[in-house]
N, C-alpha and C positions, 0 to 999 in steps of 0.2 A: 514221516522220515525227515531225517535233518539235512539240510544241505548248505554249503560255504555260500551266503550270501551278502551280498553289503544289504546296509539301510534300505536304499533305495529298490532295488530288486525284491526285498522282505516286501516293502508296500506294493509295489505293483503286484506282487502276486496273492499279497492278501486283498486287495480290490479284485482280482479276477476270479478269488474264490468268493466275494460278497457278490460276485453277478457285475463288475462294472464294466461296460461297454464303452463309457466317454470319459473324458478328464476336459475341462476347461479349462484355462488358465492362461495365463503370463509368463514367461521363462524371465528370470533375473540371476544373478548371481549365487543365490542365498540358494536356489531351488533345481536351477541347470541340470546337476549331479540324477538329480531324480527323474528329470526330463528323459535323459540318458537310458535311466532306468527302462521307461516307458516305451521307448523307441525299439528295447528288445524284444518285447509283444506288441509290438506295433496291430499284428493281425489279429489281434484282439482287443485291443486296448485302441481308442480313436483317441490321439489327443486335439482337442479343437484349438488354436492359438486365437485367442480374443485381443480384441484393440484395449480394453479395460475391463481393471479387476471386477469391475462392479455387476458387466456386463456378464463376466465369466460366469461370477456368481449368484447373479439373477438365473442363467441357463441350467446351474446345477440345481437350481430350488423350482425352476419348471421341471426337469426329469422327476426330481422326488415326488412332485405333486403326481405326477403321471405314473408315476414306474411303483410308488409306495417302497422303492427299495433308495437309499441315499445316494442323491445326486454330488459329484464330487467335482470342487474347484480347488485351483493351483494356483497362489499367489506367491507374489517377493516380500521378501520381509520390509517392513516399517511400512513407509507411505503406501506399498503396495498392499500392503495387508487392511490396512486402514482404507481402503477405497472398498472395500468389500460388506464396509459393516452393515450400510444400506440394507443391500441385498440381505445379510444375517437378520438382520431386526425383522424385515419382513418374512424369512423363512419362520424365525420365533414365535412372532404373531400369531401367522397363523401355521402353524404344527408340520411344517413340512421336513423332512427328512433331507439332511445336508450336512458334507462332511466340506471341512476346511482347511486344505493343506499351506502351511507356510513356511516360508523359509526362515532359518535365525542367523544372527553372525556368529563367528566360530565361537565353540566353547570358552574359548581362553581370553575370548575379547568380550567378554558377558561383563557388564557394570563399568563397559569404557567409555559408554553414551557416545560411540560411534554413530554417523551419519545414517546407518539402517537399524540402528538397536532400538527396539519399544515392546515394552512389555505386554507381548499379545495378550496373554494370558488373562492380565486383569483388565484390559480394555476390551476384552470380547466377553468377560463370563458376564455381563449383566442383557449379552443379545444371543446368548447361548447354551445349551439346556448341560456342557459339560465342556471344559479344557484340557489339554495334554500337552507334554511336553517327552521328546523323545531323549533323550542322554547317552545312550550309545544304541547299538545296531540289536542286541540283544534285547531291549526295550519293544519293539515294532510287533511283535504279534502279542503282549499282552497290551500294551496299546490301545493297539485297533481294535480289537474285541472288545475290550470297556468303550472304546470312541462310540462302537457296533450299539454296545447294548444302551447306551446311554441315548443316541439317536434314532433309538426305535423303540425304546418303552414308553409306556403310559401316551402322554400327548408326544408324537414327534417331533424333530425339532432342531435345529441344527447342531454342531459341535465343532471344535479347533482342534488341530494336531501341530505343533510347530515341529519342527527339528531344523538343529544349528546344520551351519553349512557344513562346518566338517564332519557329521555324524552319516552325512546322505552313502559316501567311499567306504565310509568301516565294515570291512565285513568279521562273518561270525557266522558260526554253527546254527542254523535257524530252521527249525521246525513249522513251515506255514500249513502245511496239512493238519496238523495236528490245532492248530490255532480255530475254540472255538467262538462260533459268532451266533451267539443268541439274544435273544430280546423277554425282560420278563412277561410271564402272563398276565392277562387282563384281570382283574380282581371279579370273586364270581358275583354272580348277579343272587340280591337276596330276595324268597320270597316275598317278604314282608315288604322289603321297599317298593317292588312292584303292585302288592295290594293296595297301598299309601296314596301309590301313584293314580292310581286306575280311581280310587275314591276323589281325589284334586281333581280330575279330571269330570265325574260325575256330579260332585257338586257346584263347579266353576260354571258361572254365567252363559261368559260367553269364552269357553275352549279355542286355544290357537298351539298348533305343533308348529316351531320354527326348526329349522332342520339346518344343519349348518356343513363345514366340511367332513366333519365325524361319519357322517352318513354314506359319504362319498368314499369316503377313505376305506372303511369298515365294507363298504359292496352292500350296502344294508337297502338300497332303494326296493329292490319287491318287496323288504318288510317293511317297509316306511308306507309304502301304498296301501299294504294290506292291513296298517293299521292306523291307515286315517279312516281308510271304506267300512271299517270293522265299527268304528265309533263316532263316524261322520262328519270328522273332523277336518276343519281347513288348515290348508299347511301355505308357511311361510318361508324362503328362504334367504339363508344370508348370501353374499357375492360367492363362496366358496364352496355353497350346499347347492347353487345354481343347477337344476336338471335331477338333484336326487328327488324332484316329484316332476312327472311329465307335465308340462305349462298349457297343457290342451286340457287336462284332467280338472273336472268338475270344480276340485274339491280346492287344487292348487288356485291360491291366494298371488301367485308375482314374489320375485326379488323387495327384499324390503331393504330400506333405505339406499342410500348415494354413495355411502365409504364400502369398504372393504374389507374384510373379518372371515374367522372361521366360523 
């Protein structure tokens, strides 16, 4: 059903239909309007105020790791957006689920190379699995839904939303129930490449399963057990597959290496 809502209100309620309980972030100029937004669900929506962008969005790529559903950070546009990317690269890395809201300067001040103007868009898509840009109020739920599907297909992973300051006030006739929020499916699994598999495995020397965040993420640990015991195989894992095999178990080999990875 549709209702008269600005920009801002369209977002917060399409996050409280994705499930989001926190928002992290910075209030600045560019983003306020949205704050606003936020503060009318206050009782469901937690906005956390952080000392820095970076921080915000390191907290939102811990929820994702934890929650598998997108952790969501609020930043100011230019410098403040840019304090965030850190955080993005390593959400990127290793596959975790994060949405990145920004603030822009007004429409009509786009290409004045104003004191907050930077072109989020192309400075975050090489730390970001997809970019968006909002244009008016009527834009937010088809949006989010691509932001939605784009940060939860295949590997996960973070993604940018910007909207200009003055787009956050504009209201419009906006359907967010109706706004959907899906993720494509996993591609099916073929026999044959499993029989491939199982043969690499039977004719290799010396067999090692390295297990990484894939495992964790997917809930896949009793099958990851049941199929080292199955074939007697030791498992390895990286910093982010850490616990998808019990460290007491036989079979479990330790953390491998010093860095960090999925």
């Amino acid at each position: 059903m549709s209702q008269q809502l600005s920009a801002g209100q369209a977002l917060a309620r399409a996050l409280l239909k994705m499930g989001t309980s926190r928002v992290y972030g910075i209030i600045g100029t560019s983003n306020v309007a949205f704050v606003d937004a936020l503060y009318e669900v206050r009782d469901r929506i937690h906005y956390v105020s952080c000392r820095h962008e970076q921080v915000a969005a390191s907290m939102a790529d811990a929820e994702g790791r934890l929650t598998g559903r997108p952790g969501v950070a609020l930043v100011h546009s230019g410098p403040g957006a840019l304090n965030a990317m850190i955080s993005a690269g390593n959400a990127y890395k290793d596959c975790s689920p994060m949405i990145i809201i920004t603030g822009a300067v007004k429409r009509r001040l786009a290409g004045s190379d104003g004191m907050l103007e930077v072109d989020h868009r192309r400075l975050f898509a090489p730390l970001c699995k997809a970019t968006f840009r909002v244009e008016s109020a009527s834009e937010v739920p088809g949006v989010f839904s691509a932001a939605y599907r784009a940060a939860m297909s295949g590997a996960r992973g973070p993604v940018l939303i910007e909207v200009p300051e003055d787009v956050w006030a504009e209201k419009v006739e906006i359907d967010i129930e109706g706004m959907e929020l899906a993720c494509d499916a996993p591609p099916p699994v073929k026999h044959a490449d499993v029989t491939d598999a199982l043969a690499m495995i039977e004719s290799a020397r010396l067999p090692l399963v390295l297990a990484g965040a894939g495992v964790a993420y997917s809930h896949s640990r009793g099958d990851l057990v049941k199929f080292a015991e199955a074939l007697s195989l030791p498992v390895i894992t990286t910093g982010n597959g850490r616990g998808t095999m019990p460290e007491t178990h036989p079979l479990c080999l330790g953390r491998v290496c010093l860095g960090h990875g999925a």
